[in-house]
Structure formats: structure tokens, C-alpha cells
Backbone bond lengths (Angstrom), bond angles and torsions (degrees), N, CA, C in turn:
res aa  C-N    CA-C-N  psi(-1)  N-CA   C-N-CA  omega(-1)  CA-C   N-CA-C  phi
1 X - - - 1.465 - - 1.528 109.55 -
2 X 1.238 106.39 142.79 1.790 115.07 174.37 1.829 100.07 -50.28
3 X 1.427 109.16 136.23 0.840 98.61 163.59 1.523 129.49 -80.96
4 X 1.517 130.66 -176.68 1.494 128.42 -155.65 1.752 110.25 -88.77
5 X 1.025 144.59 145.71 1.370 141.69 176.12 1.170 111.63 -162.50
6 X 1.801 125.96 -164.06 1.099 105.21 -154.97 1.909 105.62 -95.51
7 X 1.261 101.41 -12.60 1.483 127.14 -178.58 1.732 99.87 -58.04
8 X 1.492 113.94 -37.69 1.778 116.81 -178.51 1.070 104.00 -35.43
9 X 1.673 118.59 150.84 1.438 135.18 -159.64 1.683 88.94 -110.05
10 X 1.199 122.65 -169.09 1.593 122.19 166.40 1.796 116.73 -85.77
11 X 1.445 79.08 -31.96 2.052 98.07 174.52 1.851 102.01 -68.65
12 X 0.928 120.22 -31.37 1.440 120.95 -174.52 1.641 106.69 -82.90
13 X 1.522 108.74 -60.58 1.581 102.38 162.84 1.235 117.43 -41.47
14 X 1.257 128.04 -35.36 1.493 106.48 -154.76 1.372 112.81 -94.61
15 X 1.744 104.88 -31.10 1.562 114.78 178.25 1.760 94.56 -62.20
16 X 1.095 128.75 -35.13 1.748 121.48 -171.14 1.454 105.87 -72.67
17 X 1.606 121.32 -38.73 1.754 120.16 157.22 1.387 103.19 -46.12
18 X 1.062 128.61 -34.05 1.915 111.76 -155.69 1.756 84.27 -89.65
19 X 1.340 147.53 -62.31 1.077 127.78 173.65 1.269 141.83 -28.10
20 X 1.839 105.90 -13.89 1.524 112.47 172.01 1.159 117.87 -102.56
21 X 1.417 122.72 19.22 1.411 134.20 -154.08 1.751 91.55 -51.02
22 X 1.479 118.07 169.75 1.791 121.83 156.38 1.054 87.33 -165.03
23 X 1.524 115.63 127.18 1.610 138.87 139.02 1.612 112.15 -30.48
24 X 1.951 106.06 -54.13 0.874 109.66 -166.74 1.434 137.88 -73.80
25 X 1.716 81.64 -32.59 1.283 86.44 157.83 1.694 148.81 -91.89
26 X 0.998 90.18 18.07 1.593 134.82 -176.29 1.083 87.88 -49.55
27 X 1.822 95.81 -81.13 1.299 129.70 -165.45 1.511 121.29 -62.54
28 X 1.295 107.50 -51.77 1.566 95.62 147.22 1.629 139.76 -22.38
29 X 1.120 97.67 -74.70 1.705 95.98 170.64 1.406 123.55 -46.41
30 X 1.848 118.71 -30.12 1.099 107.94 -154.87 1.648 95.43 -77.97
31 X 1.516 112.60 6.64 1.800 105.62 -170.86 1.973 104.65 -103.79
32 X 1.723 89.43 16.48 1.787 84.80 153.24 1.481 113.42 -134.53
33 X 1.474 115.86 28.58 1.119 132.59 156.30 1.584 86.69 83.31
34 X 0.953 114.00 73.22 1.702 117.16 169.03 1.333 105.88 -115.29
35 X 1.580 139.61 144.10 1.071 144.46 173.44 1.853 97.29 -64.14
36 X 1.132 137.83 145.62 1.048 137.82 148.74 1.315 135.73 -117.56
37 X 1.825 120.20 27.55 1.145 142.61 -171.45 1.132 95.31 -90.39
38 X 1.468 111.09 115.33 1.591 118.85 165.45 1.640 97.67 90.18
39 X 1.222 114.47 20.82 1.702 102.61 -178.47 1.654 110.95 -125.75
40 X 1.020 102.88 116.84 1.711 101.15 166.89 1.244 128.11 -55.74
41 X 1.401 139.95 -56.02 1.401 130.07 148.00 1.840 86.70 136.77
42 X 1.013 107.16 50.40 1.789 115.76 159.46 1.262 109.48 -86.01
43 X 1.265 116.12 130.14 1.580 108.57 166.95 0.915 125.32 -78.21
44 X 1.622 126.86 178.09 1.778 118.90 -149.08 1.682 86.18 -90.82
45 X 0.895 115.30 -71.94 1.960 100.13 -171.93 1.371 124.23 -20.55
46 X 1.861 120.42 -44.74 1.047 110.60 157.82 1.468 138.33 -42.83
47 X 1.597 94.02 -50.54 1.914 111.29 -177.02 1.334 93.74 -52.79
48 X 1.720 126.52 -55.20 1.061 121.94 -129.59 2.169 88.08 -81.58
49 X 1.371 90.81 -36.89 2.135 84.43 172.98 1.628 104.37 -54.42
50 X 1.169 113.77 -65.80 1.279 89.37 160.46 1.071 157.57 24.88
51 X 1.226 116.34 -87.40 1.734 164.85 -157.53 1.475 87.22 -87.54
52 X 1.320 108.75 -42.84 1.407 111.83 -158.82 1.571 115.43 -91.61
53 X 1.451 114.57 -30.12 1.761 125.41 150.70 1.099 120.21 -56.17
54 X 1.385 132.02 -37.63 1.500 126.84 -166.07 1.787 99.34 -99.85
55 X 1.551 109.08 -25.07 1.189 100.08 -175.04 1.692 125.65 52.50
56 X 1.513 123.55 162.89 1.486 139.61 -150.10 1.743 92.93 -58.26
57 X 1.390 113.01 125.25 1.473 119.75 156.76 1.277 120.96 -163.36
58 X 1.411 119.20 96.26 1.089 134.46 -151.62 1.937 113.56 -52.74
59 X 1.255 119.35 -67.56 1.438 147.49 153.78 1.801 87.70 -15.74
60 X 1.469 120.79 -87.60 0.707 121.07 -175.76 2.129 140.65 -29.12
61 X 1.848 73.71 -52.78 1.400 105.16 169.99 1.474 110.72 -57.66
62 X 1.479 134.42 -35.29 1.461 120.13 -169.94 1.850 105.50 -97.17
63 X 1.133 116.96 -47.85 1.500 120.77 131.39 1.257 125.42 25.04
64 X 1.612 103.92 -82.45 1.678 122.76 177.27 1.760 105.21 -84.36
65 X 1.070 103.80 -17.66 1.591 103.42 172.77 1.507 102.44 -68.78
66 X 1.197 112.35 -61.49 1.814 109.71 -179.19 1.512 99.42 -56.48
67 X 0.611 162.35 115.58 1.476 166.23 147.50 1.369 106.73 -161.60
68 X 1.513 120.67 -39.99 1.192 129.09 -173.03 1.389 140.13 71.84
69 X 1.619 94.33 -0.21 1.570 116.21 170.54 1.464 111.95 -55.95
70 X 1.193 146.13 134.68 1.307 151.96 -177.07 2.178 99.83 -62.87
71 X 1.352 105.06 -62.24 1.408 98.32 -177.51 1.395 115.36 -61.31
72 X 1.158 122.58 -34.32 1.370 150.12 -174.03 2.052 94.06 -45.36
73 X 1.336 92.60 -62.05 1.735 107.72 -163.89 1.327 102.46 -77.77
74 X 1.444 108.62 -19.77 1.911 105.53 -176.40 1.653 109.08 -67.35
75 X 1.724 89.30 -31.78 1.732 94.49 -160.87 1.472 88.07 -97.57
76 X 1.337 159.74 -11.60 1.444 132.76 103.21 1.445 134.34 35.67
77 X 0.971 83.11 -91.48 1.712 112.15 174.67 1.244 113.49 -51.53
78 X 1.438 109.18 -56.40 1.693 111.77 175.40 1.643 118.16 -63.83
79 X 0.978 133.53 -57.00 1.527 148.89 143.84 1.381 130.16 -25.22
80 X 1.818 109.84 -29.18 1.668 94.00 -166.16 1.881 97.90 -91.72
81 X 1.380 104.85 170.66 1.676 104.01 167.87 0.982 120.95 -88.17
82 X 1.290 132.12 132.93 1.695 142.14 -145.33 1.568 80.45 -91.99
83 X 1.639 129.47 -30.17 1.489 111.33 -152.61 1.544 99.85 -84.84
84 X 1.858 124.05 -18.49 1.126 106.45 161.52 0.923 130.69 -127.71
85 X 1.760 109.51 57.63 1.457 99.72 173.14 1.375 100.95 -112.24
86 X 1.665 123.25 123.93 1.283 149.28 174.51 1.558 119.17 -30.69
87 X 0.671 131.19 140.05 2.198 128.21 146.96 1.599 94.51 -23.25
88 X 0.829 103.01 -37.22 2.190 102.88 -128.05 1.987 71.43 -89.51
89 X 1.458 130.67 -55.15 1.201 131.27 166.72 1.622 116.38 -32.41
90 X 1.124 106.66 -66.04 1.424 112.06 -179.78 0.828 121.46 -55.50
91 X 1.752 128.87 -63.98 1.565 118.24 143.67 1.242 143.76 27.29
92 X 1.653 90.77 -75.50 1.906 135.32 -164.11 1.186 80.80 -50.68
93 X 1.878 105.77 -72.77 1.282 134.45 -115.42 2.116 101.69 -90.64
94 X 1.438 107.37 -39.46 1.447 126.25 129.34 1.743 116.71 0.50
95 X 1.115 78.86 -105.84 1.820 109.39 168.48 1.340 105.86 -16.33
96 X 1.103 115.83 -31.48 1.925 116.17 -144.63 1.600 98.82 -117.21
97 X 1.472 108.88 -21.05 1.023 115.77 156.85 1.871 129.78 -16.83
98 X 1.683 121.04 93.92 1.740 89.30 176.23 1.783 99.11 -141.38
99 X 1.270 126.12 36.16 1.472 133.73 167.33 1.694 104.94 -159.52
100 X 1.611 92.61 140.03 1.562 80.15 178.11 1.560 141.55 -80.53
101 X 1.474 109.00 12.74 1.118 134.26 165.29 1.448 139.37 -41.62
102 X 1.757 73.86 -56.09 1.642 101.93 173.67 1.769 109.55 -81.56
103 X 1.599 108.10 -25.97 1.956 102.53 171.12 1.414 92.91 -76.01
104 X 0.970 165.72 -14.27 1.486 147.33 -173.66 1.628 98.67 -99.75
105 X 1.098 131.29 -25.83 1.105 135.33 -163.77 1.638 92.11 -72.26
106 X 1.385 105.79 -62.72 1.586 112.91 -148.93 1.855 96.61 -89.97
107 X 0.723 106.77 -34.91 1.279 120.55 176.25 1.938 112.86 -7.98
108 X 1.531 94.92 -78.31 1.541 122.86 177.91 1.355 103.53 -45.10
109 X 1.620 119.74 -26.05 1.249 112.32 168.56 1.655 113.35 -67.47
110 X 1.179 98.22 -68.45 1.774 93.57 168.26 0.764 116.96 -56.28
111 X 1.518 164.50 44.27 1.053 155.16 126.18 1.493 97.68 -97.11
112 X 1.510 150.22 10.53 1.245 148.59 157.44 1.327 107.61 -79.69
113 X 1.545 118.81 -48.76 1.074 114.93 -165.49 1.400 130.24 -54.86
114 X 0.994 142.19 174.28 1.290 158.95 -179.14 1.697 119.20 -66.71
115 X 1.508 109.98 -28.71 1.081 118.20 -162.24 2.048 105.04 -127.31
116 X 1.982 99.76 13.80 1.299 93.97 -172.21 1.880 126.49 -58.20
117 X 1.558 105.11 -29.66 1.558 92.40 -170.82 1.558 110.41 -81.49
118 X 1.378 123.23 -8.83 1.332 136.44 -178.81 1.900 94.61 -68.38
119 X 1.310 112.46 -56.04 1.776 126.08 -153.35 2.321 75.43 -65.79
120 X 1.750 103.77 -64.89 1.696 90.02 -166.68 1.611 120.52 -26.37
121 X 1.443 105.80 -35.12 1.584 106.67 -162.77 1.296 119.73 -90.58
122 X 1.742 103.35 -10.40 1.900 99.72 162.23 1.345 89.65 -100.80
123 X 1.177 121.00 -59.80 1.818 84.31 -162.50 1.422 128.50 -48.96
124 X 1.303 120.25 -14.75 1.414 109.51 153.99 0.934 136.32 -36.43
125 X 1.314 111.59 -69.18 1.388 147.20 -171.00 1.902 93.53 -65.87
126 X 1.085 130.48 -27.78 1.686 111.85 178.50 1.558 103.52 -87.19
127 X 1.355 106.80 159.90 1.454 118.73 -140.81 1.846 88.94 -101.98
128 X 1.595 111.28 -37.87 1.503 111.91 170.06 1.692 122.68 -27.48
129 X 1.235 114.72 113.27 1.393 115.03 -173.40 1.547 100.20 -52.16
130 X 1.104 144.65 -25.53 1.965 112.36 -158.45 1.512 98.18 -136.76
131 X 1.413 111.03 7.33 1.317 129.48 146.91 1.509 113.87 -51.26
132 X 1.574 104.75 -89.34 1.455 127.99 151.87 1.583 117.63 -2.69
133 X 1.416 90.91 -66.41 2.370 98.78 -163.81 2.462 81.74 -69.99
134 X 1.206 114.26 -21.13 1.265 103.67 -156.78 2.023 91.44 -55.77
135 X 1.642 99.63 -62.79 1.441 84.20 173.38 1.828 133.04 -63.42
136 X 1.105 129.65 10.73 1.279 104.72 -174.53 1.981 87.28 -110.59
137 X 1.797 111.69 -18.58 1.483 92.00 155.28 1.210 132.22 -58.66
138 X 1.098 107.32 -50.84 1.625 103.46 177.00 1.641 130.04 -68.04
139 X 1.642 95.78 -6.78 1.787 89.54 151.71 1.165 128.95 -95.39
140 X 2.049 119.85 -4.24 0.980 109.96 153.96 2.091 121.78 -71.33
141 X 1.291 101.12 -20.70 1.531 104.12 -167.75 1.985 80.51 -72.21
142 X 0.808 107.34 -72.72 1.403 118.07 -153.44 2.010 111.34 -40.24
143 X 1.877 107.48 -25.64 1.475 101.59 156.70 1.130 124.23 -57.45
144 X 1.334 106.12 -31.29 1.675 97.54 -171.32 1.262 110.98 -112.86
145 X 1.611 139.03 -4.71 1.199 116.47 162.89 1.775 125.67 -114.59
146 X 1.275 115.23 -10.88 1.276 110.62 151.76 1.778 129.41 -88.42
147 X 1.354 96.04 85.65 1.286 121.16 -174.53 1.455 121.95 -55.34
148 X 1.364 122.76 -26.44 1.165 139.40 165.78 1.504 144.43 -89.69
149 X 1.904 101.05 4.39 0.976 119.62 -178.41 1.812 101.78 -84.52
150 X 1.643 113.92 153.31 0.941 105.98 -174.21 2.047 119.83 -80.75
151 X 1.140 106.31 160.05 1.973 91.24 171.06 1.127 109.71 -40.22
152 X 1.489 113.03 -58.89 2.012 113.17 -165.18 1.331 105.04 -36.14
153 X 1.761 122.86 -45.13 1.342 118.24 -157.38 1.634 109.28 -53.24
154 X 1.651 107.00 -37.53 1.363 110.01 -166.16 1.697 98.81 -95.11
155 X 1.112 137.72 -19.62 1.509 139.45 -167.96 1.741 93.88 -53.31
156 X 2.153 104.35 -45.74 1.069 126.99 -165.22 2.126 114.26 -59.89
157 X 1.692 81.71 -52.30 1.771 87.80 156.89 1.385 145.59 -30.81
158 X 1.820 93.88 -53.76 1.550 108.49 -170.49 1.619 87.35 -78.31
159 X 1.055 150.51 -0.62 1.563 141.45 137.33 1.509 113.46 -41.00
160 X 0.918 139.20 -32.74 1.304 151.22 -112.85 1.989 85.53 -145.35
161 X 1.214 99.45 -68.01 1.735 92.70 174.98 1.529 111.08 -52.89
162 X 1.599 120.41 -70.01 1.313 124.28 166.33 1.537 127.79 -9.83
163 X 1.245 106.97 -51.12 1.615 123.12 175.07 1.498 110.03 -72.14
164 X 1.172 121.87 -34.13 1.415 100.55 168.81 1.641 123.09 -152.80
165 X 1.744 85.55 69.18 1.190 102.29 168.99 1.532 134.16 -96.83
166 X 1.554 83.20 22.10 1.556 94.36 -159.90 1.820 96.23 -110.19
167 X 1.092 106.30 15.04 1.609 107.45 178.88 1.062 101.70 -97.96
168 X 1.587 87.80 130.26 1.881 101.70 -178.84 1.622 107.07 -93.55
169 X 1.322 128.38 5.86 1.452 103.85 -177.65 1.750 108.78 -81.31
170 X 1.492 106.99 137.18 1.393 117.39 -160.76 1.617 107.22 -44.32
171 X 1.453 125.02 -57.24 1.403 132.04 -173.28 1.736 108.89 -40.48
172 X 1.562 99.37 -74.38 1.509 103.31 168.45 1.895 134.04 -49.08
173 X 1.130 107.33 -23.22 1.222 135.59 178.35 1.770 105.16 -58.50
174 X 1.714 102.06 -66.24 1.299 111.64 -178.34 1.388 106.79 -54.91
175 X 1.112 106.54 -60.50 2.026 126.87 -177.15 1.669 85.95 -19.67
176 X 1.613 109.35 -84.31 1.492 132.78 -140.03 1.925 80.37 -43.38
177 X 1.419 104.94 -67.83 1.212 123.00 -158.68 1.976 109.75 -41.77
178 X 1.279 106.21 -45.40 1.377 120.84 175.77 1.837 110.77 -65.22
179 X 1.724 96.73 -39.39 1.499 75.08 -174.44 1.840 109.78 -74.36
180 X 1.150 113.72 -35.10 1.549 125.88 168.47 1.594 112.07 -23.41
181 X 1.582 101.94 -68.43 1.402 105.62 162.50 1.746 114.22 -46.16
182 X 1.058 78.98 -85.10 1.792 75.65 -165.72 1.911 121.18 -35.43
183 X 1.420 127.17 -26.54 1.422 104.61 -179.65 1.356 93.69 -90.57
184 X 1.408 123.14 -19.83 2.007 100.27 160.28 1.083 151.62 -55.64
185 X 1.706 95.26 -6.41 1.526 113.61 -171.54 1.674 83.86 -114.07
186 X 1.346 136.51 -3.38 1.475 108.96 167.43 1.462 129.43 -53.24
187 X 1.228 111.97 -58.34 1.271 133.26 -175.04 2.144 122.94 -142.47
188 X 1.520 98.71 146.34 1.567 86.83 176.42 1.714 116.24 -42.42
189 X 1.200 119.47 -62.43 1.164 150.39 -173.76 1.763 95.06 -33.39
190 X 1.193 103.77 -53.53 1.821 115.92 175.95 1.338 122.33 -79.08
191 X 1.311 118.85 -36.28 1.134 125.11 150.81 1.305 145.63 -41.75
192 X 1.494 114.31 -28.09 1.294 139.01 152.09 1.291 135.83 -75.10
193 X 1.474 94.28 -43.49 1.893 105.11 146.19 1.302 124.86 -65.91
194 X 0.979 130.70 -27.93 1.259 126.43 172.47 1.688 132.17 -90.27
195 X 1.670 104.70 -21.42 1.215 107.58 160.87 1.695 119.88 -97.74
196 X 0.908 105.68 23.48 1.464 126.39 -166.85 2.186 94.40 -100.64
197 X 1.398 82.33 -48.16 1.881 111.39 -173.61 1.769 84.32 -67.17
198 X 1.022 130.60 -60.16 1.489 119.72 -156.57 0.896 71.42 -98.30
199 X 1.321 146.25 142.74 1.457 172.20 33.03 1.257 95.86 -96.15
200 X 1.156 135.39 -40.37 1.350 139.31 168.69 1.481 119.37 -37.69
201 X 1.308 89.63 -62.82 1.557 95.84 168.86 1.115 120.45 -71.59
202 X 1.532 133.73 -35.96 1.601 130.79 -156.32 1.795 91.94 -65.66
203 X 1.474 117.55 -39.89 1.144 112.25 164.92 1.280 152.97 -55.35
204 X 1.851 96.48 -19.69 1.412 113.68 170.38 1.644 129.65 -38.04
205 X 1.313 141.83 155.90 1.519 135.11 -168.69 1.922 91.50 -96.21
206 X 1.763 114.60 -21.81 1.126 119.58 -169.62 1.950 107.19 -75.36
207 X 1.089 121.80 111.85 1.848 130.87 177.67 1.483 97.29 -33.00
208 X 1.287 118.17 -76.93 1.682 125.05 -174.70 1.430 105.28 -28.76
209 X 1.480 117.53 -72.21 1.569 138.64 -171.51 1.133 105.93 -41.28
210 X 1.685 116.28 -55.71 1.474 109.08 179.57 1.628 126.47 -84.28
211 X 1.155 125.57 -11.20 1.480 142.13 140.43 1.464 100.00 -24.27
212 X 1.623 105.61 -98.48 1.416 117.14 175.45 1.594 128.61 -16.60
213 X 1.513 108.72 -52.21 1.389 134.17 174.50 1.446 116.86 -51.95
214 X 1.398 113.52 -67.15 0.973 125.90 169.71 1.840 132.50 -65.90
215 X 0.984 122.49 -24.77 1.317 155.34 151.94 1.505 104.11 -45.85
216 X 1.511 116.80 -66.80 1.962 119.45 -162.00 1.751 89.07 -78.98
217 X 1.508 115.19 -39.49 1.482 104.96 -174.45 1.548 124.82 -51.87
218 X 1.246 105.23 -28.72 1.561 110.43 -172.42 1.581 98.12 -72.59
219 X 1.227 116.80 -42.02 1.908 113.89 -173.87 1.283 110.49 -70.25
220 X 1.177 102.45 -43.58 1.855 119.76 -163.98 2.164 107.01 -71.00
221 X 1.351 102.11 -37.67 1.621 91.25 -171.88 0.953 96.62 -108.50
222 X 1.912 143.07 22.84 0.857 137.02 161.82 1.853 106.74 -63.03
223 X 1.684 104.24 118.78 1.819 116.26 169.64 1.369 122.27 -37.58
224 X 1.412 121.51 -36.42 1.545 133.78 160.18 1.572 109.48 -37.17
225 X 1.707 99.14 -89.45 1.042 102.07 158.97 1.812 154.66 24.12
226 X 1.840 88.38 -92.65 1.119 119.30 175.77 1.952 112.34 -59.22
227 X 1.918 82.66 -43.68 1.933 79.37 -158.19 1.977 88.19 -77.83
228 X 0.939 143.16 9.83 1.358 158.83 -155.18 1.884 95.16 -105.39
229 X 1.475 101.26 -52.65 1.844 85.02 175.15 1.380 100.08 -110.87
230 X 1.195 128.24 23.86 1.645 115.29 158.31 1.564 88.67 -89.77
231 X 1.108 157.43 -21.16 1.295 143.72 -154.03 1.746 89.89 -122.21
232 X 0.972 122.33 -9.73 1.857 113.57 156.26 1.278 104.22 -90.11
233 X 1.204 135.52 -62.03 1.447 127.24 167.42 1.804 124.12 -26.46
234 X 1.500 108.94 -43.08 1.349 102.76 -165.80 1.684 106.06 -89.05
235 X 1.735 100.02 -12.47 1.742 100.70 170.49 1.650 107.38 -84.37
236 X 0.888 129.50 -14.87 1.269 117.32 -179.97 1.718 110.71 -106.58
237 X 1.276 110.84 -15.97 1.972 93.88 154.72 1.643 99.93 -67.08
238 X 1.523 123.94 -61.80 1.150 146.26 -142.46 2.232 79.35 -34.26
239 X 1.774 100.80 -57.32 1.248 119.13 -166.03 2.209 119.87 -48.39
240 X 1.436 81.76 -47.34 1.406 110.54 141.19 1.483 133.74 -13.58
241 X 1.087 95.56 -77.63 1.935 120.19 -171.05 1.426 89.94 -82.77
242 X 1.605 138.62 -44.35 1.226 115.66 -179.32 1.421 124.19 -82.59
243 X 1.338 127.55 2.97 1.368 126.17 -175.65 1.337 79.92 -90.21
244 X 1.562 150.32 -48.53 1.408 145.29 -169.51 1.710 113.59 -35.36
């Protein structure tokens, strides 16, 4: 077969996915609770080389999303342009959502887009389990890769975790719990808000809440940690005072 580049059609990607098919690894995945309906069983390093031969093409990118192949939509995600993919896209693409693999996968894409802190605050709010975990991934993606967003944006978040940390379905559960972690590890300043939030909860009368609580506390007031974003904090005033 031709090999993959950026010229590959979606018919060419996809017939080169069906050549990697694995039973085995099928089966593999299904022992971290991965949906494997519609999935060939490539592992993500592969997809992600992949991703990385055919390189960014948007057209293309939604394309292999309709197909409905699980690898197909992972390498999607990696490929499409965050600057035009719509609400009404995300939505779609949302919707179609059915392992949480694929919300962590695509996720980081929505958090590029244009319209990401708007998408966090409905998918909350929808009651669909992997809908739901989609926003509290992307407030873990969004601590660590929009670097330029201010604290408030995320202070505003852990509002947003708080409210529904009390859902016990396992997928969403982890999400809440991960994004918790992650804007605590942005900054001191967040870090305090956020372990401030799980103690809150570890105290909660609600099982989930105090799970969660207790869970972010062990990462978050770990002394490592702490002296870890006082010494990111003091390089980025330091950075600060010299652009002055």
C-alpha cells in the first residue's frame, strides 16, 4: 500500500487503519473499560504517527469522523483545525461520543477552539454520561495547555467542578476528580483554591464528593508539590519584571 502523507484521501487512511486491525488488541482495551464497538484495536502511538503522516486537514478531518471507526475519529481529533470547528461541530462530534477514550482524546481539541469555555459550561450541564466527563476533561486539558489564560478563568471552573462532584457515575467521577487535580497544579494561587475545594468535599455527607475530596488532597498538599509551583510562580513574575 502507498504509504500515508499529507496528500492521503480519507478512503486511503482508512483502508491503511483496516490493515492494522488486532483481535488482540481489541481485547486488550476492553480491560480498561474502553468501548470497542467500531474499533480496530491500534494503539494510540500508532494513530497518533499517523496523525502525524497525513498531518492537519480539516475537510479531511470531519470526513474520517463520519466513518465512525473509533481510530478513524481519534486521528480526527489530532488533524482537524480547532479554529474551525463550530459549536454546532462539537456538539455533533459530542453526541457521538461512546468510550471515554475517545472524550480525552478529542477533548484537547476543544479546548483550542474558539468557543472552548462556552462548550465546558453546557456540557456540564447535559446529563449524558461522556458528554458530561467531556467538559471536566477539557478543564483538565485546558490547565495545562492554555498558558495564557488568566487564574480567575479557572478559580471560575472549580465552580463548575463543585457543582457536580457529586456524580457517582465512574467515567464522570474520574473527569471531575482529574480536572480538580489539574487547575491545582496550575498555579500556587490555584492550588489553594482547589485544595481548599477538596477538603470541602472530603467532608461532604455525599460518598462521590468525599471520594473526589479526598483523592485531589493527597496530590494537591503534597510539600513537593507545593514548593514545585512556588518556584513556577517566582519564574514567571521573575519573566514579568523583565519584559517591564
Amino acid at each position: 500500500m502507498t504509504a500515508l502523507s499529507p496528500a492521503s484521501t480519507s478512503d486511503e487512511v482508512i483502508a491503511h487503519l483496516r490493515t492494522l486491525y488486532s483481535e488482540k488488541n481489541r481485547e486488550g482495551k476492553k480491560r480498561y473499560g474502553i468501548n470497542v464497538d467500531n474499533v480496530l484495536g491500534i494503539p494510540n502511538p500508532v494513530q497518533r504517527d499517523i496523525a502525524r503522516q497525513i498531518k492537519r486537514n480539516h475537510e479531511r478531518a470531519m470526513t474520517l469522523w463520519e466513518s465512525g471507526i473509533g481510530e478513524a475519529r481519534f486521528i480526527s481529533g489530532l488533524t482537524a483545525d480547532p479554529k474551525r470547528m463550530t459549536v454546532a461541530d462539537a456538539r455533533r462530534w459530542a453526541a457521538d461520543f461512546q468510550s471515554w477514550d475517545m472524550v480525552d482524546g478529542v477533548s484537547d481539541l476543544f479546548v483550542d477552539t474558539d468557543h472552548w469555555r462556552m462548550l465546558i459550561d453546557e456540557f456540564a450541564d447535559d446529563e449524558r454520561e461522556f458528554v458530561r466527563r467531556t467538559a471536566f476533561a477539557m478543564i483538565a486539558w485546558a490547565a495545562v495547555h492554555r498558558k495564557k489564560e488568566p487564574d480567575e478563568t479557572f478559580l471560575a471552573l472549580l465552580v463548575v467542578v463543585e457543582r457536580h462532584a457529586t456524580d457517582p457515575r465512574n467515567f464522570v467521577k474520574k473527569a471531575v476528580n482529574w480536572a480538580l487535580r489539574s487547575v491545582g497544579k496550575r498555579s500556587l494561587m490555584l492550588n489553594r483554591a482547589a485544595l481548599a475545594l477538596a477538603e470541602q468535599l472530603a467532608a461532604s455527607s455525599d460518598k462521590t464528593a468525599r471520594w473526589n475530596g479526598k483523592d485531589a488532597i493527597r496530590e494537591l498538599s503534597d510539600p513537593k508539590r507545593i514548593e514545585q509551583l512556588r518556584e513556577k510562580d517566582a519564574k514567571k513574575d521573575a519573566k514579568k519584571s523583565a519584559r517591564r
